[in-house]
C-alpha positions in Angstrom: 0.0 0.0 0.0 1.2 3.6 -0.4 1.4 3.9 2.9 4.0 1.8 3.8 5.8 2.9 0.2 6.1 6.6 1.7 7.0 5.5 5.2 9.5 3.5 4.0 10.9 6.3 1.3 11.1 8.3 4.4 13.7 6.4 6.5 15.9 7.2 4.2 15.3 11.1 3.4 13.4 13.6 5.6 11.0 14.9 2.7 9.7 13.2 -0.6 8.8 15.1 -3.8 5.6 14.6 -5.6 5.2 15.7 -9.2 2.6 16.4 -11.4 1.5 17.0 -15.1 -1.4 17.3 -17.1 -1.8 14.5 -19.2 -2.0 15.4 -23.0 -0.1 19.0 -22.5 2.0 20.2 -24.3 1.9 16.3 -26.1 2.3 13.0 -24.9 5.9 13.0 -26.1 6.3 15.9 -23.3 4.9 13.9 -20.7 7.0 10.9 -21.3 10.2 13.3 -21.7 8.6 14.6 -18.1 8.4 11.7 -16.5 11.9 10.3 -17.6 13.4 13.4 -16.3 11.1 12.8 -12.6 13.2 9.3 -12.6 16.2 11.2 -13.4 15.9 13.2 -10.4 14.5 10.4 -8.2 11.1 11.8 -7.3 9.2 9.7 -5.0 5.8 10.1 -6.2 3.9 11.8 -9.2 0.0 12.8 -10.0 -1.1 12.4 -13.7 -4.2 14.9 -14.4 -6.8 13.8 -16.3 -7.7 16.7 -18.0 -11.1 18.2 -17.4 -13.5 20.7 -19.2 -14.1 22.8 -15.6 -10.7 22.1 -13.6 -12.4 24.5 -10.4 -9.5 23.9 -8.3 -6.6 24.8 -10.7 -5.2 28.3 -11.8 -4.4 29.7 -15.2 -1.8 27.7 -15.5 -3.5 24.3 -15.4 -6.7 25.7 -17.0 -5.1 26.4 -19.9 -3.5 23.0 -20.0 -6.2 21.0 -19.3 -8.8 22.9 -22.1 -5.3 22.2 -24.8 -5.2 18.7 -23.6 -8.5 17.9 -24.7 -8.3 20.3 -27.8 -5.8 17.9 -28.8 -8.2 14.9 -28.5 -7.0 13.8 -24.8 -9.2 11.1 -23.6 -10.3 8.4 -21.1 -9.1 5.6 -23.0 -6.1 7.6 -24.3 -5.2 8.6 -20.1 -5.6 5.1 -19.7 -3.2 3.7 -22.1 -1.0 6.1 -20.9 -0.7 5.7 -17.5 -0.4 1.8 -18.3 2.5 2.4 -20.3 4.3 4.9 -17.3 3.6 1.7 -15.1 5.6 -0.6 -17.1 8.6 1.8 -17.5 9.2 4.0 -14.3 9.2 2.6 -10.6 7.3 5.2 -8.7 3.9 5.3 -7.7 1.3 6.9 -10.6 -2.0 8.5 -8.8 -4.8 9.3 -10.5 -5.3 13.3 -10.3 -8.7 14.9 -11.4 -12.4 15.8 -10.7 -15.2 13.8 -10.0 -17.5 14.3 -13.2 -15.5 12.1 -15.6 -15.3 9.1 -12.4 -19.1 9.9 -11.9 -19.6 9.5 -15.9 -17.6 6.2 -16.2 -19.0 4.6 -12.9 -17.2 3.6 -10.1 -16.2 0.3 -10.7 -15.4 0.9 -13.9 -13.1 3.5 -12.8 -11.5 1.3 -10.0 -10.9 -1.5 -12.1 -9.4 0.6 -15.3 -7.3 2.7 -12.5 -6.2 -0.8 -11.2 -5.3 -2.2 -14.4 -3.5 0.6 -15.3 -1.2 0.1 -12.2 -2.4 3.6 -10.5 -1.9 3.6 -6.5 -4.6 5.7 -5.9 -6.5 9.2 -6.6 -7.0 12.8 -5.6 -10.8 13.9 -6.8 -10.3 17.6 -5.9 -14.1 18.5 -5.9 -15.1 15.4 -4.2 -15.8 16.2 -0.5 -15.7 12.3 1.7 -18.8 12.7 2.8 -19.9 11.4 -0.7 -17.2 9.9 -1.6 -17.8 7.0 0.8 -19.4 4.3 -2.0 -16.2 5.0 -4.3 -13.4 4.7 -1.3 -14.9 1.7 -0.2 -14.7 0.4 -3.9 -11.4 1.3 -4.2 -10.2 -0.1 -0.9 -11.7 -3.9 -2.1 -9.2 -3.2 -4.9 -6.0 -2.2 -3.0 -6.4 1.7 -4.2 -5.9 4.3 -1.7 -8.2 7.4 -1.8 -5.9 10.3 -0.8 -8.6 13.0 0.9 -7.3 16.8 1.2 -7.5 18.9 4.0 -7.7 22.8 3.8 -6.6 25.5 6.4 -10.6 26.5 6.3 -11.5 23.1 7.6 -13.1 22.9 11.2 -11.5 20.2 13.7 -14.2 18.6 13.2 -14.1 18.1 9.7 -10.5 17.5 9.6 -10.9 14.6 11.6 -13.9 13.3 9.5 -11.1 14.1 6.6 -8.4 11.8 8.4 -10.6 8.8 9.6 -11.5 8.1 5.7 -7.8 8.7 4.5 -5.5 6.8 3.3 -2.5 6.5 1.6 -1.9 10.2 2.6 -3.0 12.9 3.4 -3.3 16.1 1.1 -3.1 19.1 3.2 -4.2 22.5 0.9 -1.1 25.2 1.7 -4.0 28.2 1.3 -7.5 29.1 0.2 -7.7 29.3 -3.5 -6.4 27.6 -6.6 -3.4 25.7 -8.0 -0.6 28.0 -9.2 0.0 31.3 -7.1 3.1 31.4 -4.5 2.4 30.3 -1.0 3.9 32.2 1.5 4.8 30.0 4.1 5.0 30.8 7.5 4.5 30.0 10.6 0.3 30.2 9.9 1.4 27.3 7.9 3.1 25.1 10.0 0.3 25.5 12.7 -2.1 24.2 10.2 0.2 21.4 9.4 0.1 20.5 12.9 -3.2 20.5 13.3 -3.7 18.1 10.3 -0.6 15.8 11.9 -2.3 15.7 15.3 -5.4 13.6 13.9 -3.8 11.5 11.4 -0.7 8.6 11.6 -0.9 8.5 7.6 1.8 10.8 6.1 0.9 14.3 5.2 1.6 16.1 1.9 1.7 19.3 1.5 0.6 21.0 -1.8 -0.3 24.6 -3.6 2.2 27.0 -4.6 5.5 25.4 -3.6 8.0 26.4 -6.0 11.6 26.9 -4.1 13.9 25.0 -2.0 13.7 27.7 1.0 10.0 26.6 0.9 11.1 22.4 1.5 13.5 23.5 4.0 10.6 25.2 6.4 8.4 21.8 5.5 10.9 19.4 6.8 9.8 18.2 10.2 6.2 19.1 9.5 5.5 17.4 6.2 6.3 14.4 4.5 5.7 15.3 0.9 6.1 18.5 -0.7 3.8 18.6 -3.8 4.8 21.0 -6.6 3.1 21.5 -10.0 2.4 24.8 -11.8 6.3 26.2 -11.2 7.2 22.4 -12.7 5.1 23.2 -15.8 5.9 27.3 -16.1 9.9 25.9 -16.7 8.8 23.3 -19.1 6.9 25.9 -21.1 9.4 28.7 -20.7 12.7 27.2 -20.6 12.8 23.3 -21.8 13.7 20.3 -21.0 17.2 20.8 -19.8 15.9 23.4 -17.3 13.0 20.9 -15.7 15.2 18.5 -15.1 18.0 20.7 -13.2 14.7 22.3 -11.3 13.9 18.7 -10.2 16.9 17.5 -9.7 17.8 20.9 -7.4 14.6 20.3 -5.8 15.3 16.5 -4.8 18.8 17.6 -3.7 17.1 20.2 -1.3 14.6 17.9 0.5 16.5 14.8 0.3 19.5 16.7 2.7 
């Protein structure tokens, strides 16, 4: 389980990176060529978005991608295939990223077993709150998929410990109100909330939304176990190339794995 995957990742460095990209943006061919430079760098984890019409939680940035992605003729089967093939070649974990209209749409076995079969771990339904998504988890746990839940500074105690009894895997802790893509400033206001999260959960707790340097993984170690970083990932593919992602990455592993 992914569980015991990050727990075991971690006895060996203090903070694991998780990666993302937008399946279908720019290409496929870009993706791969991302992904090869994630193993490159030794990422621990990474998120594959399925792109959606309405991506609510995601800024410009990801907008933009996801409405090109399916422009281009991105798909459920074609997501599929892809994520099958990233299974066969790279070694770390492949979660299903995305919102809870195209999972509705395909049903939730369905989903579960083509997830499964495509050797995802898990999933992160951003608009999916747990108190409907009980049917689904339950699904997915028969199957050996964790549902990773997210947690938001907003959240009452209350609800953040409804939040943590129906994790697993992890736990996605939100850095800020908002969407995907602008700079959080972290601060102390920050690792409060991360203790609040930590204090009703033993599952490991990411922490994701506008993390973009390495002075921002150095305040996260010793309050979170995964460091999720996206839109600044995708802004130096765009702007700068290949060469440039993969010194990014491979700066950024350096950073939390010391």
């Amino acid at each position: 389980m992914l569980e015991e995957y990050i727990k075991l990742k971690l006895q060996s460095q203090p903070l694991l990176l998780m990666m993302h990209t937008v399946v279908g943006y720019p290409s496929l061919e870009d993706n791969w060529r991302m992904l090869e430079c994630m193993c490159k760098a030794g990422i621990a984890l990474v998120e594959l978005q399925m792109p959606f019409s309405e991506p609510i939680a995601d800024g410009p940035v990801f907008v933009r991608a996801n409405q090109v992605a399916l422009q281009q003729g991105m798909n459920r089967d074609r997501y599929f295939e892809f994520m099958t093939r990233a299974n066969r070649e790279f070694k770390f974990p492949l979660l299903f990223m995305g919102y809870y209209n195209p999972v509705f749409r395909l049903g939730h076995a369905a989903f579960c077993r083509s997830l499964k079969a495509a050797g995802g771990r898990g999933y992160i339904i951003a608009d999916l709150p747990p108190e409907q998504a009980s049917e689904l988890d339950v699904m997915a746990g028969e199957m050996g998929l964790d549902p990773i839940h997210l947690m938001t500074p907003t959240n009452s105690e209350a609800r953040l410990r409804e939040i943590a009894e129906n994790a697993s895997g992890f736990v996605y802790c939100v850095a800020r109100k908002g969407v995907t893509g602008s700079k959080t400033e972290l601060g102390q206001d920050v690792i409060d909330y991360l203790e609040r999260c930590r204090r009703l959960t033993s599952l490991p707790i990411g922490l994701g939304f506008g993390i973009k340097t390495t002075d921002d993984l150095a305040l996260l170690k010793g309050h979170a176990d995964i460091a999720i970083i996206g839109t600044a990932c995708l802004d130096i593919w765009e702007k700068q190339g290949e060469t440039a992602y993969l010194e990014y990455l491979s700066l950024m592993q350096m950073a939390a794995a010391n």
